[in-house]
C-alpha positions as CSV (number, residue, x, y, z in Angstrom):
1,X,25.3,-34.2,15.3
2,X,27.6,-32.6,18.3
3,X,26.3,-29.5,19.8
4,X,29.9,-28.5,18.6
5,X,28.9,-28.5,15.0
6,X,24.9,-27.5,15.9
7,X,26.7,-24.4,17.2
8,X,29.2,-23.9,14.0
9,X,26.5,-24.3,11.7
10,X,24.0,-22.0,13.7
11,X,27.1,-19.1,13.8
12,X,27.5,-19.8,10.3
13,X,23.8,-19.1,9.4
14,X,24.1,-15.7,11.7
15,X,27.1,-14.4,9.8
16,X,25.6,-15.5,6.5
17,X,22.2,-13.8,7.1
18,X,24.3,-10.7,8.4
19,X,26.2,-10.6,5.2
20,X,23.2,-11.0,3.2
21,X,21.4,-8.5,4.8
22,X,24.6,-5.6,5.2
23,X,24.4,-6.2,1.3
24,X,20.9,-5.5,1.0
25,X,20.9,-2.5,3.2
26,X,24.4,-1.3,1.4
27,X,22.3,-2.0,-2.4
28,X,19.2,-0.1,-0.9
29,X,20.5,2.9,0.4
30,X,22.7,3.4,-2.9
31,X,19.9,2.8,-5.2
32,X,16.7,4.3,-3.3
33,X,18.1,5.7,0.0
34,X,16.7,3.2,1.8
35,X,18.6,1.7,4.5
36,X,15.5,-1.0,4.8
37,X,16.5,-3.7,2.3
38,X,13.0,-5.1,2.8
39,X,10.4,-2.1,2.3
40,X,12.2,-1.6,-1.1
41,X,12.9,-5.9,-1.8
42,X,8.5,-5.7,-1.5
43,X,8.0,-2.1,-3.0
44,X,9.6,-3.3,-5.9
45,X,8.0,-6.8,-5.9
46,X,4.5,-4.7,-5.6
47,X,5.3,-2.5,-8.8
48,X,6.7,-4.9,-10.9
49,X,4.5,-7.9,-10.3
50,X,1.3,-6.4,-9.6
51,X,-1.3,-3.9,-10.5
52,X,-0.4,-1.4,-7.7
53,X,0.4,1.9,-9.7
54,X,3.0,3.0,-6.5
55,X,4.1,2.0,-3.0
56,X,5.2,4.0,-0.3
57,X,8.4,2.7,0.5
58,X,10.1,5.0,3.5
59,X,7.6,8.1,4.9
60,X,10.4,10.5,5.8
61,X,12.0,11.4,3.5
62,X,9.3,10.6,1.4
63,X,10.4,7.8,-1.2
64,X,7.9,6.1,-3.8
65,X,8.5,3.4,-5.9
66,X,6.1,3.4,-9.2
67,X,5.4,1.8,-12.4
68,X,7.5,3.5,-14.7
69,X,4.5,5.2,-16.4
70,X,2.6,6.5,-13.4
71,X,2.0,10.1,-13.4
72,X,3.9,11.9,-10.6
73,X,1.5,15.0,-11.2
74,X,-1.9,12.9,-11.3
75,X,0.0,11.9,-7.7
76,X,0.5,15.3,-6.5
77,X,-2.4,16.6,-7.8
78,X,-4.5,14.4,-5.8
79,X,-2.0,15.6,-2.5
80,X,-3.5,19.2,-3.4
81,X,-0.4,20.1,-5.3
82,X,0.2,21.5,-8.4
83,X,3.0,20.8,-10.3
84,X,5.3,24.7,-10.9
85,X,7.1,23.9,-14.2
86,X,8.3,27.2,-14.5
87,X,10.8,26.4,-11.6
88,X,11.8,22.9,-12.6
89,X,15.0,22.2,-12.2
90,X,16.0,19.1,-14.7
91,X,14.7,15.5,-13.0
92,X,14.0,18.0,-9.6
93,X,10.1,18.8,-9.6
94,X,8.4,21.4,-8.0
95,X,4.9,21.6,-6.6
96,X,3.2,23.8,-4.7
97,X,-0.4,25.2,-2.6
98,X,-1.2,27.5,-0.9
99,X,1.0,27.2,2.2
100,X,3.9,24.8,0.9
101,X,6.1,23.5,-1.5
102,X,7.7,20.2,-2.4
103,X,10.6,19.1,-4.5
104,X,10.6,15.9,-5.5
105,X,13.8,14.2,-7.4
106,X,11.8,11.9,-10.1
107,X,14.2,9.1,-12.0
108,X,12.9,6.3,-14.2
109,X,14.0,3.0,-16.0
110,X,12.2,0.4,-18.1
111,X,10.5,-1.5,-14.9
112,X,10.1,1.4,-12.2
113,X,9.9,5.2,-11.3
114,X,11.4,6.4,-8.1
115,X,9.8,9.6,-6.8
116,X,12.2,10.8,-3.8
117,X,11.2,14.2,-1.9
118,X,13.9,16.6,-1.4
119,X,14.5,18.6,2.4
C-alpha cells in the first residue's frame, strides 16, 4: 500500500470512531444523562450480565444503573436515609436524615432500573 491510501484508510478510521462514539455519547446522554458512552456501555453490561445488583455509573449527579428489581430504599437505607413517602412526588423519591435530603428520579424497564439524583 501507498502511504496515500495508509493515510485515507487511517482518516477514515478517525471519522468512523468519531461518529460512533458522537452517537454513543448523543444515545447516553438522552437515555441516562450520561455524556460517557462507556461508563453506561459497562454499567449496563455489569447489571444485565452479571450478579452485581447496581453500578455507579456517573458520581455527580449521582446516576445508578440496577437490576430492575433492586430495592432503591434497601439502597438508601444503607446511605443512612430513609425513604419520606409522604412527600413522594410520582417516579420522584424522597429520602431524608437528619441533616439532608435527596430526591432521586427512579424509572424501570424489563432488564434495568435507573436511579438518577435530582439538584
Amino acid at each position: 500500500m501507498t502511504k496515500k491510501k495508509k493515510l485515507k484508510i487511517f482518516i477514515a478510521v478517525i471519522c468512523l470512531l468519531a461518529i460512533v462514539t458522537g452517537i454513543g455519547s448523543f444515545i447516553s446522554y438522552s437515555k441516562f444523562e450520561v455524556v460517557n458512552p462507556f461508563s453506561t456501555a459497562k454499567g449496563l453490561f455489569q447489571v444485565i450480565f452479571t450478579e452485581k445488583e447496581y453500578v455507579v455509573i456517573q458520581k455527580y449527579p449521582k446516576v445508578i444503573v440496577a437490576k430492575p428489581n433492586a430495592s432503591l430504599s434497601d439502597y438508601m437505607e444503607s446511605q443512612g436515609f430513609k425513604e419520606d413517602k409522604e412527600n413522594q412526588l410520582g417516579a420522584l423519591h424522597r429520602f431524608t436524615n437528619d441533616v439532608a435530603a435527596q430526591y432521586v428520579v427512579y424509572t424501570t424497564n424489563k432488564y434495568f432500573a435507573k436511579w438518577r439524583w435530582q439538584e
